[in-house]
C-alpha positions in Angstrom: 20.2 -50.3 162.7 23.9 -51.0 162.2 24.3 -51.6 166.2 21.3 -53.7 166.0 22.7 -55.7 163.4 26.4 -56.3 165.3 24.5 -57.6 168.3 22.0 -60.0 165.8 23.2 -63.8 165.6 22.1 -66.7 162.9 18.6 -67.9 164.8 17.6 -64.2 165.2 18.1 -63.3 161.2 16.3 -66.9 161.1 13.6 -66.3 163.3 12.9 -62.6 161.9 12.6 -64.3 157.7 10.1 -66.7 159.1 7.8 -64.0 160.9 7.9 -61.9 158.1 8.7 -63.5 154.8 6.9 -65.7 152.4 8.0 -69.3 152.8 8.6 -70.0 149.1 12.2 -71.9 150.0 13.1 -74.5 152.5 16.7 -73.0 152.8 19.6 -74.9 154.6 19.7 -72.5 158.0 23.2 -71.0 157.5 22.5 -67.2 157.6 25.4 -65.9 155.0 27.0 -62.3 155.1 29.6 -62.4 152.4 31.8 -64.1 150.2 35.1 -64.4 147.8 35.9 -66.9 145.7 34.6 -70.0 146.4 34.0 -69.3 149.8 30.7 -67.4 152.2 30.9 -66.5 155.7 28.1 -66.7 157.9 26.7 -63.7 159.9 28.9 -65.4 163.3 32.2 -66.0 161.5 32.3 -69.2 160.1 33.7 -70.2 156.6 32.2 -72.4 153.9 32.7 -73.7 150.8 30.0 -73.1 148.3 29.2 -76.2 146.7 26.0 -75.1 144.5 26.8 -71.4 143.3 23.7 -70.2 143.5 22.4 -72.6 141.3 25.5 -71.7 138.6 24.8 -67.8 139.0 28.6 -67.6 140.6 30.5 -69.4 138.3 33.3 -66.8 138.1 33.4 -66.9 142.0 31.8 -64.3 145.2 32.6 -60.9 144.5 35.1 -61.0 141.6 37.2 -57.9 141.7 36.8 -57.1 137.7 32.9 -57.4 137.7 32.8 -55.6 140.7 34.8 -52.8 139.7 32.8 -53.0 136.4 29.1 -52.4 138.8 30.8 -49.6 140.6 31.8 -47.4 137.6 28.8 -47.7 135.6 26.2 -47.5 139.2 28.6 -44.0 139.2 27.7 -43.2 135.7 24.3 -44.7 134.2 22.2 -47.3 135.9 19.0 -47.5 134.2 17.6 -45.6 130.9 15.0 -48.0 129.6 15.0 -48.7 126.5 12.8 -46.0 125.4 16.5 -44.3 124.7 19.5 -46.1 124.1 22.8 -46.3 125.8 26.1 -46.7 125.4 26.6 -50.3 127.1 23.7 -52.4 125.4 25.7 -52.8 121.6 29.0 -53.5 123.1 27.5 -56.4 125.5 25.3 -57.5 122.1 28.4 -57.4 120.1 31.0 -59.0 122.7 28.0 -61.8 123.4 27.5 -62.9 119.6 31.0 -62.9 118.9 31.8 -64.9 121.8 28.5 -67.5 121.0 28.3 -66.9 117.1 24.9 -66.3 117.2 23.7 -63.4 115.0 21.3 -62.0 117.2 20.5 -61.1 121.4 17.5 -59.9 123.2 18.3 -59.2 126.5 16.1 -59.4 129.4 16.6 -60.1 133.4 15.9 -63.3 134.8 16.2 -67.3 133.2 12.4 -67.6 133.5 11.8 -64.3 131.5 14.8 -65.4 128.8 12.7 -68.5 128.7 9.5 -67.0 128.0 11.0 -64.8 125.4 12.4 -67.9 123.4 8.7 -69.1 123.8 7.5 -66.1 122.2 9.8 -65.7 119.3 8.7 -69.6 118.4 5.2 -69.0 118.3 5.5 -65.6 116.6 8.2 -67.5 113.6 5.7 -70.3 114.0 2.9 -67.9 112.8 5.0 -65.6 110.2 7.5 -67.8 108.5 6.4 -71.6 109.3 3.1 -70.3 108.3 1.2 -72.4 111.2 -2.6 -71.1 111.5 -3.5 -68.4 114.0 -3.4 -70.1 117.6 -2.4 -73.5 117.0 1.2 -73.4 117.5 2.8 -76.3 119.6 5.8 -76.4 121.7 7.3 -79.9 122.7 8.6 -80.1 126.2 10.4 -82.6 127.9 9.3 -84.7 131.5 11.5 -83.7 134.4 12.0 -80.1 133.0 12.6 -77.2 134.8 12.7 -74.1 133.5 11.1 -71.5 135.7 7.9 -71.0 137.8 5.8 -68.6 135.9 2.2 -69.9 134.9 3.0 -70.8 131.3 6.1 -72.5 132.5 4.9 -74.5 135.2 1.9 -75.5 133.1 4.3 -77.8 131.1 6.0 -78.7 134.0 5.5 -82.4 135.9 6.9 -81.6 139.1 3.5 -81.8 141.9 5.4 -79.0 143.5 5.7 -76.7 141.5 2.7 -77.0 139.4 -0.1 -78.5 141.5 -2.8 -75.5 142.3 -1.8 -72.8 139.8 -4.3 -73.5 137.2 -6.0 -72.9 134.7 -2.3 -73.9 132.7 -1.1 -72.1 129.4 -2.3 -74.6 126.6 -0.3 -75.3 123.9 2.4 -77.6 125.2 3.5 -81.5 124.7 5.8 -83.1 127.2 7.3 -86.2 125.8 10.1 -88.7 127.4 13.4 -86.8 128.4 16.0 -88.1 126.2 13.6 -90.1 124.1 14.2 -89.1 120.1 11.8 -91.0 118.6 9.1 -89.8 120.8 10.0 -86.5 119.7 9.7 -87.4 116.0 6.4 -89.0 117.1 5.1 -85.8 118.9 5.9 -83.9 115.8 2.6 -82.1 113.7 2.7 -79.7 111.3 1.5 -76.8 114.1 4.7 -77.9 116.0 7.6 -74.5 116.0 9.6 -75.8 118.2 11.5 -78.0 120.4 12.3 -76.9 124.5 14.7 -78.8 126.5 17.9 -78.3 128.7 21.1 -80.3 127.8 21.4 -81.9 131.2 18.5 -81.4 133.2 20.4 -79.7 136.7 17.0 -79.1 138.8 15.8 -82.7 137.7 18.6 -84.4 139.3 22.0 -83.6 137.0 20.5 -86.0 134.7 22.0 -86.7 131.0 20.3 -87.8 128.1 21.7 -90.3 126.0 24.9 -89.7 124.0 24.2 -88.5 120.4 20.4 -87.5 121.4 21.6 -83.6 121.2 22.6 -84.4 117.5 19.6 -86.4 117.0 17.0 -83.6 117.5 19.4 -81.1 115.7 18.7 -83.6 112.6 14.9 -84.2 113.7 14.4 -80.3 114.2 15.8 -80.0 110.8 13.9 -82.6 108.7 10.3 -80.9 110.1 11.6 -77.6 110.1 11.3 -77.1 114.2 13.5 -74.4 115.9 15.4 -76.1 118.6 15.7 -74.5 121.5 18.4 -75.1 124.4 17.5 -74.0 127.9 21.2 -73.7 129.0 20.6 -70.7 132.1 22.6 -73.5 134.3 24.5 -75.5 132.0 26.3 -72.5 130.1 28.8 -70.7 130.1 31.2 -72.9 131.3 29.6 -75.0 133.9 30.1 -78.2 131.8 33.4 -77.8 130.5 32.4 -76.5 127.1 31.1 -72.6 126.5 27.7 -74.3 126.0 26.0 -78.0 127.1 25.5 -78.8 123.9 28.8 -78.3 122.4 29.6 -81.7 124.1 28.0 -83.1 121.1 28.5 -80.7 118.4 25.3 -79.2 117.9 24.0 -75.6 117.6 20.6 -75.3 118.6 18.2 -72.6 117.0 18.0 -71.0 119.9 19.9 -70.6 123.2 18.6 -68.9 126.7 21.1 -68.2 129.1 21.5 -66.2 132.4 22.6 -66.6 136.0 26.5 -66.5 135.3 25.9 -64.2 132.9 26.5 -61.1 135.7 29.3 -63.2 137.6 25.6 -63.6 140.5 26.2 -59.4 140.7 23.3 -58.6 139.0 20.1 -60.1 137.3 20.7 -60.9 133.4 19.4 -62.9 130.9 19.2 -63.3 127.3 18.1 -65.6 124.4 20.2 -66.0 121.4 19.4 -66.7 117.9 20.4 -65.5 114.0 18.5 -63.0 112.5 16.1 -64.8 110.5 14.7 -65.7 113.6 14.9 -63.0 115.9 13.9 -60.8 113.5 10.3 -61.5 113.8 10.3 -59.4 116.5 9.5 -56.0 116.1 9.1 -52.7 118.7 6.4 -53.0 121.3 6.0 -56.8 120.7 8.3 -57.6 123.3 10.7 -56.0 125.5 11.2 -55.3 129.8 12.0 -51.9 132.0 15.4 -53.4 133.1 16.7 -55.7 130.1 19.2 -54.7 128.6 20.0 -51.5 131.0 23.7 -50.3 130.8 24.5 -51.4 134.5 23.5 -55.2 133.7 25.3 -54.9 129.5 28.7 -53.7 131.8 28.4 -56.1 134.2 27.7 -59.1 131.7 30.6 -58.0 129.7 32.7 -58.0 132.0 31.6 -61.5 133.3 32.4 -62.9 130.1 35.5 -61.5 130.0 36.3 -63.1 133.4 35.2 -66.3 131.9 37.3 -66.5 128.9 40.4 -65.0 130.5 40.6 -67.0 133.6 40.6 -70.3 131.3 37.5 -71.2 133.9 35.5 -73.3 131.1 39.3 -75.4 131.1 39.3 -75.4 134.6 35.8 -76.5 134.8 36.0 -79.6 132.6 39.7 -80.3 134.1 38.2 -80.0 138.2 34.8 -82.0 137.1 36.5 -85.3 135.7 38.6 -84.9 139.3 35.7 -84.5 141.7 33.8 -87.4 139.9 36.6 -89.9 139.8 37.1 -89.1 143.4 33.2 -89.7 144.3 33.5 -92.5 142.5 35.8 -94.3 144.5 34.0 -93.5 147.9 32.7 -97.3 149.0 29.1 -96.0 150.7 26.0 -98.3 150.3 24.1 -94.8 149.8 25.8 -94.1 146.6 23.3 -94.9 143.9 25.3 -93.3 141.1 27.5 -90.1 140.7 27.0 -88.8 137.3 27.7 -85.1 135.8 29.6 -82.9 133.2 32.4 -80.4 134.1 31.6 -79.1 137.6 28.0 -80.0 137.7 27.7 -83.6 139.6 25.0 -85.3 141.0 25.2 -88.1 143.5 22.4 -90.6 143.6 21.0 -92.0 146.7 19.2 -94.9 147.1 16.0 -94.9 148.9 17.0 -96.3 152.2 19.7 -94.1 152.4 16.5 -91.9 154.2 16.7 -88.5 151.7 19.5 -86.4 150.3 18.6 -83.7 153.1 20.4 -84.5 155.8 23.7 -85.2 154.7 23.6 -81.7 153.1 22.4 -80.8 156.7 25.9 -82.4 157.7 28.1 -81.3 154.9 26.7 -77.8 155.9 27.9 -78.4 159.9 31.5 -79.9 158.3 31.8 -76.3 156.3 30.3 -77.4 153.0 27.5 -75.8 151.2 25.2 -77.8 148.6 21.8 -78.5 148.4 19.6 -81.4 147.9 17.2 -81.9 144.6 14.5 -84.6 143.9 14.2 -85.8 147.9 17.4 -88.3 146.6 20.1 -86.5 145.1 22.8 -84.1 146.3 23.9 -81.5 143.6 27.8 -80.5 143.6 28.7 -77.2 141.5 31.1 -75.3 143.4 32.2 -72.2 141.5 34.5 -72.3 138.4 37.4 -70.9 140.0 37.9 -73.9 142.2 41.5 -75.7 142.4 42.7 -78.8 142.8 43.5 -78.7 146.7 39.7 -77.3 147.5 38.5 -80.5 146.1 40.9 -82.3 147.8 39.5 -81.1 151.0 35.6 -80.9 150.1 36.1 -84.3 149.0 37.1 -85.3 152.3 34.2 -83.8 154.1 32.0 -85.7 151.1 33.5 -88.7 151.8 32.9 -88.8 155.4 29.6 -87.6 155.7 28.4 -89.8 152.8 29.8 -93.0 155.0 28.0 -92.4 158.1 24.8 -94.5 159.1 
């Protein structure tokens, strides 16, 4: 298989995923064999730049040496127990993680969609125990342009045709209301509602921000009606905005917090949700729980992530390399450029509708050695990986620059 492999280039690896996998993507066609730092190599030797991070999963960069050495020598040890016994990993990860968050509380599980889920069902559950909202009626208040997974509760408050159109019946249960609009949340508001779902900066929508001061005005909102608020930051934390968390732009502390993706360093999948005790703690054995959450492979691997995080100064370097990249974009004079907006290293650049689609100047950046990806038909998402210096930018933003002027 290995001699096979040696003789294989890009188109046959291409051709062989189209015969025989589902189409569920509609990937860029670079065929990537490995990576460090902020840069991948294709399977025929050429270097990119990663420009999207798997979606924010690499924030401490490809193959960090101190998370990778952290998978090998528990993979050597202990991979997977269950949690039908414990190990040795899980309280040191729960411990190092609500230090670092000052949250009282963890539950880990293995993917954003399943943290998400979880925060779903600890809101109904304190909905129904504490709130003391009747048996079934329990509301959650969404926002339009979310994204937050595809399962099929998820996508049932979802508004996106793509991802939601013929997966019915949907989940009931759910209000969507205006993205950034607080007084159509205090509208939306019964006395069945528990809580409150939204992302700080919505980064599958289009790296779109709500308005400044709307974070604190649901924190006082959520307060007044007694309404957990719940952050969806599996992309926005952990340092992709400059700040630990999204929401500390504005001084607020949700309720509750999901995150995942960087939370492994991209090594491995991990997730959690976050809360204090007097909410997590109406959870109790066999009401929720997963196989691989909280296994001690994923708790060494997210510890060690963390640690990467805080001792590299990447959340500094984030917010210090973000206000760079956008004052460069900025100054690009292309009569595509709708707007370029963003937080830390997580930029969006606006097209306007006769610029014909956001596709193919990723399609270009890609042959120029860049890597990001188009969202919303119009918008081109920039998030290279945290670890990203000055002179990278410099010379991504020259490739930017001169794609984004073509005709």
């Amino acid at each position: 298989m290995l001699n096979e492999q040696l003789q294989m280039t890009s188109q046959d690896y291409i051709a062989l995923e189209n015969q025989y996998n589902a189409k569920n993507y509609k990937p860029l066609d670079v065929v990537l064999e490995h990576g460090e730092g902020i840069w991948v190599y294709d399977v025929d030797g050429k270097r990119y730049l990663d420009f999207l991070s798997a979606y924010s999963a690499v924030n401490q960069g490809h193959s960090h040496p101190r998370i990778l050495n952290a998978l090998i020598e528990q993979a050597q040890k202990l991979p997977l127990t269950s949690r039908a016994f414990r190990n040795n990993q899980l309280p040191l990860f729960a411990k190092h993680l609500c230090d670092l968050t000052g949250y009282e509380k963890m539950l880990p599980m293995n993917s954003g969609a399943e943290a998400v889920e979880t925060a779903m069902k600890i809101a109904r559950k304190w909905g129904y125990m504490v709130k003391g909202v009747a048996d079934g009626q329990a509301e959650i208040i969404t926002c339009s342009g979310n994204f937050h997974g595809r399962t099929i509760t998820i996508v049932s408050y979802s508004d996106d045709p793509g991802t939601k159109d013929n997966f019915g019946p949907y989940t009931p249960g759910f209000k969507e209301i205006p993205y950034g609009d607080a007084d159509a949340l205090e509208a939306a508001i019964t006395p069945n509602t528990v809580g409150f779902l939204f992302e700080p900066i919505q980064g599958e929508g289009g790296v779109v921000l709500p308005p400044d001061g709307f974070l604190r005005q649901v924190r006082d909102i959520c307060d007044r009606h007694n309404v957990l608020m719940i952050a969806d930051e599996i992309q926005t934390g952990l340092g992709r905005t400059g700040k630990l968390f999204a929401c500390d732009w504005e001084g607020v502390r949700p309720d509750m917090i999901t995150i995942g993706k960087a939370l492994s360093g991209g090594f491995y999948p991990v997730s959690a949700v976050l809360t204090d005790a007097d909410v997590m703690d109406v959870i109790k054995p066999g009401d929720h729980g997963s196989t691989f959450g909280g296994n001690p492979l994923a708790c060494a691997v997210a510890q060690t992530a963390l640690e990467v995080l805080m001792d590299e100064n990447l959340i500094e370097n984030a917010h210090t390399m973000g206000e760079y990249l956008r004052e460069l974009l900025r100054g690009i004079d292309s009569p595509h450029i709708k707007e370029v907006r963003g937080r830390g290293l997580l930029t969006g650049v606006e097209l306007h509708d006769s610029a014909g689609g956001a596709r193919r100047f990723c399609v270009a950046l890609q042959e120029a050695g860049l890597l990001c990806k188009e969202t919303h038909v119009n918008i081109i998402r920039l998030a290279p990986p945290l670890v990203i210096t000055r002179q990278d930018i410099d010379w991504a933003f020259d490739q930017i620059e001169r794609v984004l002027m073509m005709d």
